[in-house]
C-alpha positions in Angstrom: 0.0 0.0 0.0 1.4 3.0 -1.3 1.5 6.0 1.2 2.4 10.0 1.4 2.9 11.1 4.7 1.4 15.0 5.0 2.1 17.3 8.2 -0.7 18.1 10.2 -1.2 21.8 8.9 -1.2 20.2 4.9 -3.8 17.8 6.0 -5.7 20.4 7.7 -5.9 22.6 4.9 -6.6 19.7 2.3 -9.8 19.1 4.2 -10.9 22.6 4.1 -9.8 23.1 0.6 -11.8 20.1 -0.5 -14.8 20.5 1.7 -15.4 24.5 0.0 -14.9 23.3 -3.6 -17.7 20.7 -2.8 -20.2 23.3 -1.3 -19.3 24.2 2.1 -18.8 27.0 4.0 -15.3 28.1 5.1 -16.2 27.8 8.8 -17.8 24.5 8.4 -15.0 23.0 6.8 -12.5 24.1 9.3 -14.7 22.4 11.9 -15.0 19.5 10.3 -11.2 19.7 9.5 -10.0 20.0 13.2 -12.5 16.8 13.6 -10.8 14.3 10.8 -7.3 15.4 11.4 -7.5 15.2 15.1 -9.2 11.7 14.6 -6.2 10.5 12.0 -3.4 12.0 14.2 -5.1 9.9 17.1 -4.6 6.6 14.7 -8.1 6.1 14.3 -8.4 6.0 10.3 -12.1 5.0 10.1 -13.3 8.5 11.7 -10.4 10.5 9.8 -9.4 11.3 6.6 -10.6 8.5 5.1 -14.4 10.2 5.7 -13.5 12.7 3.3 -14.6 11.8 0.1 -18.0 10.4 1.4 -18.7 13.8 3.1 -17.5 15.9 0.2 -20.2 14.1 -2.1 -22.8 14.5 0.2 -22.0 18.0 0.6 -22.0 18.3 -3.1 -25.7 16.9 -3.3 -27.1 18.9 -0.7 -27.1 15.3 2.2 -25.3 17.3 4.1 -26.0 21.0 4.6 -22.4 22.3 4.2 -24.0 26.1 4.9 -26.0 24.8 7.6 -25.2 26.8 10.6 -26.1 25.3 14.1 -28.2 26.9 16.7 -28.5 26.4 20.4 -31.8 27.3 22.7 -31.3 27.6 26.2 -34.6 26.2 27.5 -33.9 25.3 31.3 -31.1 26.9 33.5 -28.9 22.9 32.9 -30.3 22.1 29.4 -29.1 23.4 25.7 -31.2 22.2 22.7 -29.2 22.5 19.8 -30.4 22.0 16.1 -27.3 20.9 13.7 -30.0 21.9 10.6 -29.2 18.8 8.7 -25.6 19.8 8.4 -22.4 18.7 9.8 -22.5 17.5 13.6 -19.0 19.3 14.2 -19.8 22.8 14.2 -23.2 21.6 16.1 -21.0 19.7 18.9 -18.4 22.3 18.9 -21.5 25.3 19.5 -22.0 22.9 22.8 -19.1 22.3 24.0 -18.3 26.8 24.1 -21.7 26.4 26.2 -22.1 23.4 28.4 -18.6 24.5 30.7 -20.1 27.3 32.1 -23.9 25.9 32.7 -22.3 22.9 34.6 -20.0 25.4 36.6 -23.6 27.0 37.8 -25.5 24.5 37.9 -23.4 21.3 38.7 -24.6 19.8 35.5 -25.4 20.6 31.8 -26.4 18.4 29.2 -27.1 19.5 25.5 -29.4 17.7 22.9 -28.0 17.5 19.8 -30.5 17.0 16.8 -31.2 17.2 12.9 -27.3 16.1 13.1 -24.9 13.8 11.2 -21.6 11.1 11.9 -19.9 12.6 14.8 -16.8 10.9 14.2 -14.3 9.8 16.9 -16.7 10.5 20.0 -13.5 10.4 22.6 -12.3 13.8 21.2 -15.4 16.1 22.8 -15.4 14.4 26.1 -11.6 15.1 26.1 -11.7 18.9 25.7 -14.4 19.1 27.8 -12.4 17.4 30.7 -9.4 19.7 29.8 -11.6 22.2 31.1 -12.4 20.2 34.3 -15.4 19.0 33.6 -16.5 14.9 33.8 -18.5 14.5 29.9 -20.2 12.1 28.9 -21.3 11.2 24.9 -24.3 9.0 23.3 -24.4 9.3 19.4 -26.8 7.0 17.3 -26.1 6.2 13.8 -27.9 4.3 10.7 -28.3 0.8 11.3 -26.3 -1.8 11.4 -26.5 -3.9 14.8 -29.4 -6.9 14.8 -31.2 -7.3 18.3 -29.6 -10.3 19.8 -31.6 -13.3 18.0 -32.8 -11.5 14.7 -31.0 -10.6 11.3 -32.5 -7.1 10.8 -30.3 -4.2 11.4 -32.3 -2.4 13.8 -29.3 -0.1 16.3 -26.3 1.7 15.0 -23.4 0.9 15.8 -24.0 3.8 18.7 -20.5 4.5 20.6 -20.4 5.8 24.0 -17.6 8.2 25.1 -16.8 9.2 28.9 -13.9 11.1 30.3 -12.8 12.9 33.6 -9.9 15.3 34.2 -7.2 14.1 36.3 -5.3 15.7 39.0 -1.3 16.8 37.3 -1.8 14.8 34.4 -4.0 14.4 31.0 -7.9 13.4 31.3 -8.6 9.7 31.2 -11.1 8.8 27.8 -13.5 6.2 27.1 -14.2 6.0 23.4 -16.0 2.6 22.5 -18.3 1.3 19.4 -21.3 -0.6 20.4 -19.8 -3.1 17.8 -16.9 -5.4 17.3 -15.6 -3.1 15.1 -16.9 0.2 13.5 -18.4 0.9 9.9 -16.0 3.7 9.3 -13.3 0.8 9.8 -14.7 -1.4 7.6 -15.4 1.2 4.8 -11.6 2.2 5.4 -10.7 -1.3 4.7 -12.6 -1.4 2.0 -11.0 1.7 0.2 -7.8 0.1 0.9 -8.5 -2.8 -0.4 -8.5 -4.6 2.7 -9.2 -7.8 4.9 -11.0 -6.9 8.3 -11.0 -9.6 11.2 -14.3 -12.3 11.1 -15.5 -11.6 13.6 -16.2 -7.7 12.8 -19.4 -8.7 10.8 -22.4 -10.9 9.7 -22.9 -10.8 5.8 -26.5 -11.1 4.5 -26.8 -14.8 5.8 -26.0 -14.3 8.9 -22.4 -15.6 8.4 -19.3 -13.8 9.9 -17.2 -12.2 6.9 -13.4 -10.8 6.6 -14.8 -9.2 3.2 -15.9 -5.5 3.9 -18.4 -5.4 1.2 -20.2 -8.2 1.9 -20.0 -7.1 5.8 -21.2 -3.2 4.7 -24.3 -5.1 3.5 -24.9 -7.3 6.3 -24.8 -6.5 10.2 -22.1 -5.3 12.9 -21.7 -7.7 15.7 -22.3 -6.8 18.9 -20.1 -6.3 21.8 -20.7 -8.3 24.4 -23.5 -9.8 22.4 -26.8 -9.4 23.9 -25.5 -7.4 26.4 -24.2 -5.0 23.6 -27.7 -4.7 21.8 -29.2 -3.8 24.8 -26.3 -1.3 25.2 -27.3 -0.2 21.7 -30.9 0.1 22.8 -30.4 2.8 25.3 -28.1 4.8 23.3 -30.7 5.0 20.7 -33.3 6.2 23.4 -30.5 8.7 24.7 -29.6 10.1 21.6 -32.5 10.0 19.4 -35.7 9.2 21.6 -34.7 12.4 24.1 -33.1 14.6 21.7 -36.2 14.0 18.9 -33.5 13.2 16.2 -34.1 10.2 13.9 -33.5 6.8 15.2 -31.2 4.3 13.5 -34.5 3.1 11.3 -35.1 6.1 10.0 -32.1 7.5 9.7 -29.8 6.8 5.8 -26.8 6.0 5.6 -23.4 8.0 6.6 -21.6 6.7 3.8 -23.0 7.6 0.3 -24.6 10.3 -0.7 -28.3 8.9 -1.4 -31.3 9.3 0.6 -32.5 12.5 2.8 -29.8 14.0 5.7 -29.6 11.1 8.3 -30.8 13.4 10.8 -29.3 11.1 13.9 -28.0 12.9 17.5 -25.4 13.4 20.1 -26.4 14.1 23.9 -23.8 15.6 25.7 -23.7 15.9 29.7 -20.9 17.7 31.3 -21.1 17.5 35.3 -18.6 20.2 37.5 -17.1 17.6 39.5 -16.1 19.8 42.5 -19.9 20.4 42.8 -20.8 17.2 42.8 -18.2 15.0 44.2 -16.4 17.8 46.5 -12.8 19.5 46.2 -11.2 16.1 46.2 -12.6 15.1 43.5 -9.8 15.0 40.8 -7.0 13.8 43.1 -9.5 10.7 44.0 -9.6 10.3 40.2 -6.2 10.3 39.7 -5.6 7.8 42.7 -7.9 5.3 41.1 -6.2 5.7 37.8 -3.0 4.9 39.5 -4.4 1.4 41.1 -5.2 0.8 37.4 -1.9 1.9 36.0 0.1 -0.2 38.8 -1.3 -3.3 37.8 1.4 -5.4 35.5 0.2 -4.9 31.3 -2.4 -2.8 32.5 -2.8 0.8 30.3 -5.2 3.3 31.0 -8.1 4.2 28.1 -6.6 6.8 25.5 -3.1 6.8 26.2 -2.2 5.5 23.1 -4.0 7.5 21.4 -2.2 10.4 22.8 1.0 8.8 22.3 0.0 8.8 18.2 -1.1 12.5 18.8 2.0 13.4 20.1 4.0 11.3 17.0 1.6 12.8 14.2 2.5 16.6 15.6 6.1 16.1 14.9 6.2 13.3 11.9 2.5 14.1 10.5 0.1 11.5 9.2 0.0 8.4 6.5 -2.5 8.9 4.1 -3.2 6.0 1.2 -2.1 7.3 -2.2 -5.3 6.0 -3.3 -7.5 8.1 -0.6 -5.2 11.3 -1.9 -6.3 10.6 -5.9 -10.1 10.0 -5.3 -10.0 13.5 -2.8 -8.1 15.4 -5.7 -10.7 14.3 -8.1 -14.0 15.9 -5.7 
């Protein structure tokens, strides 16, 4: 596999460069850029760069709004509707996160509801910079279908991650960022570009069968983590993020990946909780002590720290993009 390896800042301004000559605004794209490039620096390809091309088209075709601009309605001293208007979820989640620090400084907790919105890529990222500014975050996203309730062979729940994190006292905030499923679409459609294998048992093809071929897999199902305990998992996010903050569920919702159908419409709730208020001013050093009872134990690695690690690597080396990814975004 042929690869060019760009600098942060030439990635960055690939995305925005590509993202305006397919119908987005200047702002938007720059959102969306700090989004992919943050994601690919982080070593998680499925919700970086390789997104490009898909949201470019559906930018082009009107799928995505790429002039939408997001709105936020403060309804109830702790609660922030926010309305992505059928356009990219970054500008929408970004709008939330300048808001939600200080309504959870008042009020001890803020939560936002996140609707009309889109794929919110690597869901760790928010929950981080919210816990950078001392806040614990929590994440629910829904997303088209793809996960069967344990038993049937209908898609019914996306694929739905979760994200958590929590500052922690002298050091970086700890981050949860997990799929509902083995592994995530955006992987598989990565693999796919590539031209690649992904592990069996990733996916359920039409049959029911597990698959290492991504096409076969983008047509079947996800499976599960933890298997029924993971569609039940997948249940509540889709109550979280769609029933609460009226955005479509998984059913109704088309896909992230092509540029047919109506705007998927799908949703994010946020909650970011002052943990001084709640917990006391001992909060973060109690965090940090449990993290060290985790770090202590032999083999053991705490959530995200890899992903820093890569962060930290991509600042200073930059990333690997396939040549082929490069050709098909040069001919948007």
């Amino acid at each position: 596999m042929a690869e060019r390896i760009l600098p942060l800042d030439a990635a960055t301004a690939l995305v925005v460069e590509t993202l305006v000559r397919c119908r987005t605004s200047p702002d938007n794209a720059r959102a969306v850029a700090r989004a992919l490039v943050a994601a690919e620096a982080a070593g998680l390809k499925g919700h970086g760069m390789s997104r490009l091309p898909s949201y470019a088209a559906q930018a082009q075709v009107g799928k995505i709004g790429g002039h939408a601009l997001p709105t936020a309605e403060h309804t109830k001293p702790g609660i922030l509707k926010v309305d992505a208007a059928y356009g990219f979820a970054y500008p929408a989640i970004e709008l939330a996160e300048s808001l939600l620090p200080d309504i959870a400084h008042n009020q001890g907790v803020a939560l936002a509801a996140i609707r009309r919105s889109h794929h919110c890529g690597a869901a760790g990222l928010p929950v981080e910079r919210l816990a950078e500014k001392g806040l614990v975050a929590l994440l629910f996203t829904n997303s088209p279908s793809a996960i069967a309730p344990w038993g049937a062979r209908k898609a019914i729940f996306g694929t739905n991650p979760i994200a958590f994190a929590c500052p922690i006292e002298n050091g970086p905030p700890l981050v949860i960022d997990l799929s509902l499923s083995q592994g995530t679409r955006g992987e598989i459609f990565a693999a796919r570009q590539r031209g690649d294998t992904i592990p069996d048992n990733w996916a359920l093809d039409e049959n029911g069968q597990p698959t290492s071929d991504p096409e076969a897999a983008l047509k079947g199902t996800m499976r599960p983590v933890g298997d029924a305990k993971g569609t039940v998992l997948a249940l509540m996010v889709e109550l979280l993020a769609a029933g609460l903050t009226g955005a479509n569920y998984a059913t109704e919702a088309s896909p992230f990946l092509n540029a047919e159908g109506p705007p998927p419409g799908t949703g994010q709730l946020i909650i970011a909780i002052d943990p001084g208020l709640v917990g006391g001013g001992n909060t973060i050093r109690r965090f940090a002590e449990f993290a060290a009872v985790v770090e202590a134990e032999p083999g053991a690695r705490l959530p995200g720290s890899r992903r820093r690690e890569s962060r930290m690597k991509a600042a200073t080396d930059g990333v690997a993009l396939d040549v082929r990814l490069l050709e098909d975004i040069a001919a948007l």
